[in-house]
Z-matrix of the N, CA and C atoms (Angstrom, degrees):
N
C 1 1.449
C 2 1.514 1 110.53
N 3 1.294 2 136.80 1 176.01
C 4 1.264 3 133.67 2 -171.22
C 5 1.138 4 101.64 3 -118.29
N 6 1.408 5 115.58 4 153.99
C 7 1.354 6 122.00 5 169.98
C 8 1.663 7 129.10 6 -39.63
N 9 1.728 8 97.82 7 131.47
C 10 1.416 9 100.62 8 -171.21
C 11 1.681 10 119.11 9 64.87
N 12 1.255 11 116.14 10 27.39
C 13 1.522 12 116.48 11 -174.50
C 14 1.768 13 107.19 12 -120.28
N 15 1.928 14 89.67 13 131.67
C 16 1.334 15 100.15 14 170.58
C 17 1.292 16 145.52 15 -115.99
N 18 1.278 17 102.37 16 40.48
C 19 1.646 18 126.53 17 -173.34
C 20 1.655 19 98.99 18 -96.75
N 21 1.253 20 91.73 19 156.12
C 22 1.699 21 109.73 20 -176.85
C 23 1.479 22 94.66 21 -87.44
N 24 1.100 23 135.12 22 -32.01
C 25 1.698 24 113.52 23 -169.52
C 26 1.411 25 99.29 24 -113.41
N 27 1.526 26 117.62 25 161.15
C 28 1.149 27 127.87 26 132.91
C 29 1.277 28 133.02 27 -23.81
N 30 1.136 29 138.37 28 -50.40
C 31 1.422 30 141.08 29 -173.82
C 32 1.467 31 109.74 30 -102.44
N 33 1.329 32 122.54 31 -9.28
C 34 1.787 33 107.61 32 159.64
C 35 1.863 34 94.10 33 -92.91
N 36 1.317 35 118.65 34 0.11
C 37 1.573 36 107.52 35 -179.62
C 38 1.214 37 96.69 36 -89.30
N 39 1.249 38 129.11 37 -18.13
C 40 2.047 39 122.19 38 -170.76
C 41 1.809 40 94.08 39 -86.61
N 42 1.691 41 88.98 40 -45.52
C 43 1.862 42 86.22 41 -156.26
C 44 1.856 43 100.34 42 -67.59
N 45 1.400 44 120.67 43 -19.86
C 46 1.633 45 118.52 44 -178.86
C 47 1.187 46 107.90 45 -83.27
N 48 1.243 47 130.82 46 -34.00
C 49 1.490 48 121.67 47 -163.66
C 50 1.442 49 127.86 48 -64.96
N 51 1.439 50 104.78 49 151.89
C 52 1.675 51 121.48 50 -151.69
C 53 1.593 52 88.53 51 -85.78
N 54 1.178 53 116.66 52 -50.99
C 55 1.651 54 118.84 53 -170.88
C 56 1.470 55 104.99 54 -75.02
N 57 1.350 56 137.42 55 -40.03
C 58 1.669 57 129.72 56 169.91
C 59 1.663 58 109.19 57 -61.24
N 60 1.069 59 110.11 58 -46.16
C 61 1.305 60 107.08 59 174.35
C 62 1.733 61 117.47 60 -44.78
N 63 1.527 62 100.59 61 -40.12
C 64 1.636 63 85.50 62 175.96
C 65 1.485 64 121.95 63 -78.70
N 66 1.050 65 125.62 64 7.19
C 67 1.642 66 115.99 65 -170.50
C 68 1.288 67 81.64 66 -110.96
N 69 1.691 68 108.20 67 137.07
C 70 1.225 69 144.13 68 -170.45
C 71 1.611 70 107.00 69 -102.29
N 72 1.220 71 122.22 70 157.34
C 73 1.474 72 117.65 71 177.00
C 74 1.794 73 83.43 72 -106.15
N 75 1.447 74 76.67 73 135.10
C 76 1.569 75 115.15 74 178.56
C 77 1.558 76 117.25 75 -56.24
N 78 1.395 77 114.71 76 101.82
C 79 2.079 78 109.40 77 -165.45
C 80 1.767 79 84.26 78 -131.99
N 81 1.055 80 91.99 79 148.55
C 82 1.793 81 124.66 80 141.04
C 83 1.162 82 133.30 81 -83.58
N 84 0.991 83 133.85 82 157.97
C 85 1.493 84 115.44 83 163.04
C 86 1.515 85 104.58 84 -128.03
N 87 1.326 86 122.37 85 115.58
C 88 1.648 87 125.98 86 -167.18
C 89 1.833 88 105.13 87 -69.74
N 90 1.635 89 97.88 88 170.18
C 91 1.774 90 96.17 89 -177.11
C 92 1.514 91 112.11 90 -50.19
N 93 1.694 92 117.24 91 -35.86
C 94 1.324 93 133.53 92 176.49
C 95 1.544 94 120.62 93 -46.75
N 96 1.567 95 105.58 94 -15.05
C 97 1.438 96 103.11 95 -172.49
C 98 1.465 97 106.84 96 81.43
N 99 1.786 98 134.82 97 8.43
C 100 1.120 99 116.82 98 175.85
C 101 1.776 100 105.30 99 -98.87
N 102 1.353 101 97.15 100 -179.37
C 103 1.585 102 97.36 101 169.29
C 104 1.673 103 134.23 102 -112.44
N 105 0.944 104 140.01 103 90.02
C 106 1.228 105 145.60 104 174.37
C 107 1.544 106 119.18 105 -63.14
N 108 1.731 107 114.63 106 155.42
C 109 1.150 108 94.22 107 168.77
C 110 1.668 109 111.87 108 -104.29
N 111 1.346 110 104.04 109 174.37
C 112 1.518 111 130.69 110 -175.23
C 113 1.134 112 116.34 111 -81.59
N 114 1.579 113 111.55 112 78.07
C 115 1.780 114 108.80 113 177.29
C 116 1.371 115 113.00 114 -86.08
N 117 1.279 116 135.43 115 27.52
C 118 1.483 117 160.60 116 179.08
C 119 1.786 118 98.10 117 -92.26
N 120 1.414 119 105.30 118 -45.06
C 121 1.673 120 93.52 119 -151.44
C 122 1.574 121 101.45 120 -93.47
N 123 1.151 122 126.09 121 155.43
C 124 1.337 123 164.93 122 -170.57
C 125 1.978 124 98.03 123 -14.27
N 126 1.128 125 96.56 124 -42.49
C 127 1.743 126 106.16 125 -175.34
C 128 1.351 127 99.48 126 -48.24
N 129 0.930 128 121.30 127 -63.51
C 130 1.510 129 144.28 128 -176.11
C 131 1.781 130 120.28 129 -62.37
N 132 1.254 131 89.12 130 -54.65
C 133 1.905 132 99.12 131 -179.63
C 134 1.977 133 110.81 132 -82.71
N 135 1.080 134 99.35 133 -26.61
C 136 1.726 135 104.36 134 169.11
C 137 1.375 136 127.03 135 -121.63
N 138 1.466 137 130.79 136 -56.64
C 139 1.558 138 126.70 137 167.56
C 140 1.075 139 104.88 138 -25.81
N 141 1.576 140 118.28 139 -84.32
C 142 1.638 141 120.26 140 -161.53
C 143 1.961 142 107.83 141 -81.85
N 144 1.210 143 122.02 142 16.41
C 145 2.009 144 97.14 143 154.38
C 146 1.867 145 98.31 144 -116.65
N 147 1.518 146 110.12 145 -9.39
C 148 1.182 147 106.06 146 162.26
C 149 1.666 148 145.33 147 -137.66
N 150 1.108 149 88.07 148 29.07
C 151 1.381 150 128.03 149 147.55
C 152 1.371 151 158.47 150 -121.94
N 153 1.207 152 111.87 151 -53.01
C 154 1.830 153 118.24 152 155.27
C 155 1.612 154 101.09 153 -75.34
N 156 1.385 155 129.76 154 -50.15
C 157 1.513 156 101.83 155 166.35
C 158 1.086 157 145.93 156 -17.27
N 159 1.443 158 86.71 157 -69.90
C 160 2.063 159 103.39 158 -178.02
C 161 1.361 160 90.17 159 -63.59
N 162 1.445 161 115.61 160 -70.81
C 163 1.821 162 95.98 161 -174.06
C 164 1.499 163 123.45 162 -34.83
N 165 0.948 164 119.52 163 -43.87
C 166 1.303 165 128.09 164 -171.01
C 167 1.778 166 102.96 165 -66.91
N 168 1.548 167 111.03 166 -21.23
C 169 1.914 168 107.86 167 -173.87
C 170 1.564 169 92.19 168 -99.77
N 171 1.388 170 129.20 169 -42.76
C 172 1.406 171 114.80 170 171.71
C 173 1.616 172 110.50 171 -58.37
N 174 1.193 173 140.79 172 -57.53
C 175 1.525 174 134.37 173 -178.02
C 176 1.760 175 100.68 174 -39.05
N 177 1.345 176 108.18 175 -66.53
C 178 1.377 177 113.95 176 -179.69
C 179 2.007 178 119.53 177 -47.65
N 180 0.915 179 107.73 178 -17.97
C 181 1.543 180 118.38 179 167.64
C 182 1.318 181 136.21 180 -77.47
N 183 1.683 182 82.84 181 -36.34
C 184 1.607 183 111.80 182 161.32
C 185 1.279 184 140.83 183 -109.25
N 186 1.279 185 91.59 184 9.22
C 187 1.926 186 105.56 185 164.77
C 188 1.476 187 99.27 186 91.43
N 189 1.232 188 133.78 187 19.61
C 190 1.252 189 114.50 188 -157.62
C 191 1.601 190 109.61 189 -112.74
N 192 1.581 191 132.13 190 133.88
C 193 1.334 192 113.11 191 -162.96
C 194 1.677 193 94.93 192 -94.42
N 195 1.417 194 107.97 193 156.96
C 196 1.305 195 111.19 194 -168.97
C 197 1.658 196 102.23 195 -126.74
N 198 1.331 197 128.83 196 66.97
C 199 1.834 198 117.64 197 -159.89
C 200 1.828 199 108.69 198 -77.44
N 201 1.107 200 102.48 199 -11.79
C 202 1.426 201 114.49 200 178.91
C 203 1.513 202 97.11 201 -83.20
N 204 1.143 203 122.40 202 -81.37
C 205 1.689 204 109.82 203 -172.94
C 206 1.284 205 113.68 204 -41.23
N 207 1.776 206 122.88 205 -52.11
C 208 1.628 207 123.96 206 -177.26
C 209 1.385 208 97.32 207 -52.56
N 210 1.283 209 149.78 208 -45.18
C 211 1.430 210 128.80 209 -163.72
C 212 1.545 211 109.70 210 -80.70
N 213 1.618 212 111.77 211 -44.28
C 214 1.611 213 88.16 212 172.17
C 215 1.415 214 101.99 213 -67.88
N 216 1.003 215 148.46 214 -33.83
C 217 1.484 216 118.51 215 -146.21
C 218 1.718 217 92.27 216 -83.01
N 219 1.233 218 106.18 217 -48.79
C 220 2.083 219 82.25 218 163.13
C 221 0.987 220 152.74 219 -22.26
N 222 1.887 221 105.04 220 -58.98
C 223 1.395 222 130.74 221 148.17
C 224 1.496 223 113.74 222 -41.13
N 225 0.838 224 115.72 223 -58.19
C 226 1.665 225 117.42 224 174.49
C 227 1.925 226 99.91 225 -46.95
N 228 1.348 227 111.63 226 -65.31
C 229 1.590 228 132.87 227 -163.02
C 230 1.943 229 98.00 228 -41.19
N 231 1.215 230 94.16 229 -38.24
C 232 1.868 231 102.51 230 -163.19
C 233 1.568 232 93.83 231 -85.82
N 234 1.488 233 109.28 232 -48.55
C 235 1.417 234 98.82 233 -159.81
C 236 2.068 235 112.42 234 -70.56
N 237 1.406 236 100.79 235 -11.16
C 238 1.494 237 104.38 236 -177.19
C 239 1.606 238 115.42 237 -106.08
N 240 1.128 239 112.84 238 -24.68
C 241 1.652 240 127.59 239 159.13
C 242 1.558 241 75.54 240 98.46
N 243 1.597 242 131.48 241 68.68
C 244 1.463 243 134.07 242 159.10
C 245 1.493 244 112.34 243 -124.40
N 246 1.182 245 122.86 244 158.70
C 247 1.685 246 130.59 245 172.38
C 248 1.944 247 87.92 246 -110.61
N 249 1.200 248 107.69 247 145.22
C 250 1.710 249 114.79 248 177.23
C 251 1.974 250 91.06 249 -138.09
N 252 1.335 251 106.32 250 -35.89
C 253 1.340 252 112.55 251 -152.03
C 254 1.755 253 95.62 252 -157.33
C-alpha cells in the first residue's frame, strides 16, 4: 500500500493516492498539434535497464518465467529502437 493509505486493497491504494496521482504519463506534443508519448523520460531510460531488467536477471537465475515483464520490456524494445532481451 502507499504511504499514509487507508484502503483495504491494493488497487483502490494505486487508484486513491495523492503521490501517484502526481506523476503524469510522459507526452509530447508533435508540430501537428498531436500527442505522442515520451520514450526519452525516466520510465524508459531507468525503470526498465534498472528495474524490470534486474528483475527480469534474478527471475532468470531462478527459473522463474516472467510474461508480464518480457512484454513490456519489448514494448519498451520497439518503441525506443533498443534490444534489452
Amino acid at each position: 500500500f502507499t504511504h499514509e493509505s487507508c484502503n483495504e486493497s491494493i488497487r483502490e491504494s494505486f487508484q486513491e493516492s495523492k503521490q501517484l496521482s502526481k506523476i503524469k504519463t510522459p507526452c509530447l506534443q508533435t508540430d501537428d498539434g498531436k500527442w505522442k508519448l515520451n520514450t526519452d523520460c525516466r520510465f524508459f531510460t531507468d525503470d526498465i535497464p534498472y528495474g524490470l531488467l534486474i528483475a527480469k536477471w534474478i527471475a532468470i537465475q531462478l527459473d522463474i518465467e516472467t510474461p508480464f515483464i518480457d512484454e513490456v520490456i519489448e514494448w519498451a524494445q520497439d518503441l525506443r529502437g533498443e534490444k534489452f532481451i
